[in-house]
Steps between C-alpha positions, in 0.01 A plus 500: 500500500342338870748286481779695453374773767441204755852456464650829579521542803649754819446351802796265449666355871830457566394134604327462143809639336729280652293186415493595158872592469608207659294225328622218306697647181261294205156614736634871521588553112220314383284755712709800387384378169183472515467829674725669221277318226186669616632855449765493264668313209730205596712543179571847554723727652574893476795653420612798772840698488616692754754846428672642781432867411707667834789233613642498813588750792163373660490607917294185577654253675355144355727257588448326135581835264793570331398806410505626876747794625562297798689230334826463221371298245700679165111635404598821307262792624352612165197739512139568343505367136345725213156466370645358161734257671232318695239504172792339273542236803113431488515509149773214502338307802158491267670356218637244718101379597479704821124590560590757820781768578624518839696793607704491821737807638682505809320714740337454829204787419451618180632853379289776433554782249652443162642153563160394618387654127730314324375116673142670395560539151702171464167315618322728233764378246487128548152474578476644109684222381206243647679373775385443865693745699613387912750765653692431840638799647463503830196646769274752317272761636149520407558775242764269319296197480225664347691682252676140414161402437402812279820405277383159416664298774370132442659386891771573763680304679563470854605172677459433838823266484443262756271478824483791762654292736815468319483804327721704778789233384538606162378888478527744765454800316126489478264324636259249398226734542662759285461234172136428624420838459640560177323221348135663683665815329501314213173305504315876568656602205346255200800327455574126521714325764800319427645349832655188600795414688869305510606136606854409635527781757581278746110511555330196660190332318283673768597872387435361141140431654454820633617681188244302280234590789597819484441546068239230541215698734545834333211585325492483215876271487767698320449439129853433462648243715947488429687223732793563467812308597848636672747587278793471707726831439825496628487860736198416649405397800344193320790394305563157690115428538471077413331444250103450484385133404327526140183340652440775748499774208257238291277497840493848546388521127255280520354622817482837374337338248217358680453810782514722213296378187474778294828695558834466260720322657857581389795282514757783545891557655693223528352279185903486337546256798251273404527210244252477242286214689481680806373847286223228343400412830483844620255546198337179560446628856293787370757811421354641174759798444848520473774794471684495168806665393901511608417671836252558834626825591831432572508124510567287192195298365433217267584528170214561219580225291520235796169643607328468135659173479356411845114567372572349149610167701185511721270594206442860729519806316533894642170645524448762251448863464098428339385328840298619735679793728623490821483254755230223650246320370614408148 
């Protein structure tokens, strides 16, 4: 255990993260690997799904979302699911191999009153079923988060996107300062952090430094680490964004990897654009989760059967409801 608490740091420089994210390929996944090796299993991978539970009519901004009121994208408004909807989705998402539930609804603050109830006692209900539970719904208030955490919540998630400085670009609804707070909010409460960010924003490689500096020296790092990458929907503001270089998702993987030890780092949106090779490198590069299932939200996502076929081809397998809970050290 020294060894693996020598390596965890939160003092992490932009100068240090840039050296590491821009070091030869072989040198920078061999490190990723021996980083990943010392606090998880190298053959293994979790399962997540994620349900959008409120979809669309959002009054956010984000440049990426189709789900935004600010843009035509043909997302039909649909609102809060029942109890017994989401429970048969986590139901079906469990018998597909996923370990965790992830909720998402369209809001930019979450509800009070009865609709509030209703997210409560879905977290209840698929907790019971032995699933991790991560909910995205928005900024909370103190009284929320802790009653997320009395239902069972396992984590909630709360990205930071991309780098303050090139935050104002994309979002300019709320500010960066608003998410940091939610995920104190969070933190206060007992619950875990999920938080990562995007690629392909028209970003340069010095906001991706400063949004792995910015997960990288929170203490402790988010136990849940998504990168995501742009999914291009036509309506958005992002619709013609080029596309990112495969490499430059694998780096940001892997040096999430190493900044990060003993978080879950997720390979999330935009893995139906990848080729099998460049998913295997993405796992070679340290991601240990992946979403499963026909959708993110809104999005479409790789197919099941591709993805057990995938694992079978790697010798990987989906990581199991009987291990260990949760996230970090494994």
């Amino acid at each position: 255990m020294g060894e693996e608490r020598a390596l965890i740091r939160y003092d992490w420089t932009l100068e240090e993260i840039e050296a590491i994210y821009t070091s030869p390929l072989p040198e920078l996944i061999f490190r990723a690997q021996q980083v990943h090796r010392c606090f998880h299993r190298a053959d293994e991978v979790q399962g997540c799904a994620l349900l959008s539970i409120k979809t669309g009519g959002c009054p956010e901004d984000c440049a990426y979302c189709p789900q935004s009121a600010h843009y035509r994208t043909g997302i039909v408004r649909t609102e809060l699911l029942s109890v017994e909807e989401v429970v048969a989705a986590a139901r079906m998402a469990r018998a597909q191999g996923a370990t965790r539930f992830c909720m998402g609804a369209a809001w930019r603050e979450v509800p009070s009153g009865p609709t509030f109830a209703r997210v409560l006692e879905m977290v209840r209900r698929v907790r019971a079923l032995g699933l991790e539970v991560c909910c995205t719904l928005g900024m909370l208030t103190e009284e929320q988060a802790r009653a997320l955490a009395a239902a069972g919540l396992t984590a909630y998630n709360h990205n930071l996107d991309t780098s303050p400085e090139y935050y104002g670009r994309i979002i300019t609804t709320r500010t960066y300062r608003d998410r940091l707070a939610t995920l104190e909010r969070v933190r206060r409460a007992g619950i875990r952090v999920c938080c990562g960010g995007i690629i392909g924003m028209g970003e340069s490689r010095w906001d991706r430094y400063r949004l792995l500096e910015q997960l990288a020296t929170q203490r402790p790092h988010p136990e849940s680490v998504p990168i995501n990458l742009l999914v291009r929907v036509v309506g958005t503001p992002l619709a013609d964004a080029p596309p990112v270089d495969v490499f430059e998702l694998v780096r940001m993987i892997a040096t999430a990897r190493i900044l990060m030890p003993a978080s879950m780092v997720r390979l999330s949106a935009g893995r139906l654009s990848l080729s099998d090779e460049a998913q295997a490198l993405c796992l070679l590069a340290g991601a240990n989760s992946i979403f499963i299932g026909e959708r993110l939200l809104t999005t479409p996502n790789s197919p099941p059967d591709r993805d057990r076929a995938l694992l079978a081809r790697l010798g990987m397998r989906l990581r199991d409801l009987a291990s260990r809970d949760g996230d970090g050290i494994a």
